[in-house]
N, C-alpha and C positions, 0 to 999 in steps of 0.2 A: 275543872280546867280553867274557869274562870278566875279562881284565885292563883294557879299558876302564873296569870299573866298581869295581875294586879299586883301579886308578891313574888317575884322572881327568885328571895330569898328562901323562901319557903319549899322550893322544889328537893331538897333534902330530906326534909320531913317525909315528904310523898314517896322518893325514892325508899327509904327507910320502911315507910307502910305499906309499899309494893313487895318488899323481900318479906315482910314478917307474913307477910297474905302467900307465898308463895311456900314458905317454911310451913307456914299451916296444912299446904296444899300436901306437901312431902309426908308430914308425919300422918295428914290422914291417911292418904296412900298405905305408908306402913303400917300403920292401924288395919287398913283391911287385907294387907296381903297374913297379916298375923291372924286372924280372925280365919280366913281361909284357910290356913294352915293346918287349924285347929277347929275346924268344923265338928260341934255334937248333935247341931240341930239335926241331921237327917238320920234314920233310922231304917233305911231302906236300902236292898242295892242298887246302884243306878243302872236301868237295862240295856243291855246291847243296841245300840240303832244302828240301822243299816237304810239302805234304800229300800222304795215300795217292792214287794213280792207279790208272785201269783198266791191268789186266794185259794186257800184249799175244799177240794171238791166235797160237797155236801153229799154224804152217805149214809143208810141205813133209815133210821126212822128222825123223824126233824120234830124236835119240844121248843114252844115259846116260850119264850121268854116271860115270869113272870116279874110285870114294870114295879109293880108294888112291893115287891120283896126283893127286889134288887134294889144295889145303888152304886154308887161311884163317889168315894171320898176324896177330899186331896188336903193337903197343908202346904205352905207355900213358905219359907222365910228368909230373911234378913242374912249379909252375911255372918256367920258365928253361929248362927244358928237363933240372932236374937228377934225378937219380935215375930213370933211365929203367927202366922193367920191358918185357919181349918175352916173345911165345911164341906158341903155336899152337893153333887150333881144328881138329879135323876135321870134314870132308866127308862129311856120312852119304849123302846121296841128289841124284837131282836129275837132269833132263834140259833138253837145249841143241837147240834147232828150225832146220833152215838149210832155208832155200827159195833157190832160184834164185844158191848159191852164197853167201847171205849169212844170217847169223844174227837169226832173224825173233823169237825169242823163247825163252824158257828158266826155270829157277828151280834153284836148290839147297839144300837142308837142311843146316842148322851142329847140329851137336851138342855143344850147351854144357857137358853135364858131361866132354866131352873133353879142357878146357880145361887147358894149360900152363904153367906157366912159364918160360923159361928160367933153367937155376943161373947161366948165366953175366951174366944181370940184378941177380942179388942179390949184390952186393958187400958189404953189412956183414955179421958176425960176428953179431950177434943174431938176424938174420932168417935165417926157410929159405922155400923156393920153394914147399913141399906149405901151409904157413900161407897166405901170399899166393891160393893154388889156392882154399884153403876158402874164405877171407874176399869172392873174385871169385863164389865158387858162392850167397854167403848175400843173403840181400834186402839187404842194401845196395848190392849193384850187380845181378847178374845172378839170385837168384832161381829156380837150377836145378829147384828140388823142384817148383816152381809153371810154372818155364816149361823143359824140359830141350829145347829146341829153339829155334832164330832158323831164319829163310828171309829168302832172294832173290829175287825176283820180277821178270820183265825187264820194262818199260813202255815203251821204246821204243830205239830203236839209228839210230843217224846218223852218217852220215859225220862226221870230224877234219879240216880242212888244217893250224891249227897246235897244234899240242901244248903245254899249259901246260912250262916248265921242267921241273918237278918230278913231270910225268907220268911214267907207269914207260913205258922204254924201249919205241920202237915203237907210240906209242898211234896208233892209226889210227882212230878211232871214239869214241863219245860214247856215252855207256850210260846210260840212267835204269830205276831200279826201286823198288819196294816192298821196306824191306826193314825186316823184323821182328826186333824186340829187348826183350828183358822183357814179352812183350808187347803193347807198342805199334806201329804201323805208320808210318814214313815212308818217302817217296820222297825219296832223293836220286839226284844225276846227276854224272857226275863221267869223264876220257878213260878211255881202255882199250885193250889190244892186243887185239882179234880175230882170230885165225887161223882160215878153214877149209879144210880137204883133203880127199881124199875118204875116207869113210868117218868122221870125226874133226870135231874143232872144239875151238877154247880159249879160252878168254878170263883175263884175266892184268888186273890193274888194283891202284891205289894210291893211298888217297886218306883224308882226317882227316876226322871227322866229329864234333858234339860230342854227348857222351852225354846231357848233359842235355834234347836235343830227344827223348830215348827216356823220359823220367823217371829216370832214375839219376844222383840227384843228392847220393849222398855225398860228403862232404868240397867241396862248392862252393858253403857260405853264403860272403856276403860279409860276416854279422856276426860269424863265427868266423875272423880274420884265419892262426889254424892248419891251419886246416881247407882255407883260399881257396886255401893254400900247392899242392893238388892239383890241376892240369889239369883240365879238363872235354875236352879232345881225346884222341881215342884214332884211333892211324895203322889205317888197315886195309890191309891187301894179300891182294887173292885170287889164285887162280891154282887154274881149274877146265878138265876139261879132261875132254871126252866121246866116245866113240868108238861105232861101230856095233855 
């Protein structure tokens, strides 16, 4: 601004610098709406959400959860699918209800400050996976200090005949729950493999959900065309598994 008013001639140049900064603004724009278009990164389907539902009644015999051999994975990425990040949540708690050979109801506790990254997600040279960990830990996305826990909640379980494509293998069933994130609560619904045996049970499922129906909605203005650049889908894959 200062040379503005020292070189009055010079305000052409600026006007001129101002449209090519704005030109720039357009074609990223277009870059991401193309990029969305042609989304390969996700691999999942994205699940039904709905508002919170009544939890369903716990019947028959009730298996814990066992925290060690469960876990909760997720992958998070860019739009297009580029710069994907992965890793893992543990399994703190949680119990699975089977009545009459079928699993009536259940929930499990995610322990967010558990959260990982994988190194082998972070391919640039600038970035490390422990930064990526803090910056998922701080209020812009997950909010540990204030919410160091998410849950599952089962609200209802139905039969599958066909299984989306992208279902994880073996879905045999249809699973909806309440499930808790920064605090907020939705129900979504989405296939799953249920297995139970005796004494045992699992359930195993794979599926995108967009974080913004949670309120975490960093980096997904659409009037910060830098910012747009980052997914609002995040993959999830559980795989909990309860025994007597």
């Amino acid at each position: 601004m200062v040379f503005l008013f020292l070189y009055p001639k010079t305000t052409n140049f600026f006007k001129q610098f101002n449209n090519m900064k704005k030109i720039s603004v357009i074609a990223l724009v277009g870059v991401g709406l193309l990029l969305a278009s042609c989304d390969k990164g996700k691999s999942a389907d994205t699940a039904a959400t709905a508002q919170e539902q009544t939890v369903a009644e716990s019947k028959g015999e009730t298996l814990a959860v066992d925290a060690a051999a469960s876990v909760v994975n997720w992958k998070a990425f860019h739009k297009g699918g580029m710069a994907p990040r992965w890793g893992t949540l543990a399994v703190k708690s949680g119990d699975i209800s089977v009545d009459g050979g079928q699993v009536s109801a259940g929930n499990f506790i995610i322990d967010m400050n558990s959260i990982k990254v994988d190194p082998a997600s972070v391919t640039e040279k600038d970035k490390k996976p422990a930064d990526l960990e803090a910056h998922l830990k701080n209020p812009d996305f997950f909010d540990v200090a204030k919410n160091p826990t998410s849950d599952f909640k089962i609200t209802s379980v139905a039969d599958l005949k066909d299984a989306p494509k992208d279902a994880v293998a073996g879905a045999n069933k249809t699973v909806s729950g309440n499930l808790t994130l920064s605090g907020k609560t939705m129900n979504v619904t989405f296939p799953a493999k249920v297995d139970v045996a005796e004494n045992s049970a699992a359930i195993q499922a794979k599926f995108t959900v967009n974080r913004a129906d949670w309120g975490i909605k960093f980096g997904t203005s659409e009037a910060d065309p830098a910012e747009w650049m980052i997914s609002k889908d995040i993959e999830i894959a559980i795989d909990v598994k309860a025994k007597k």
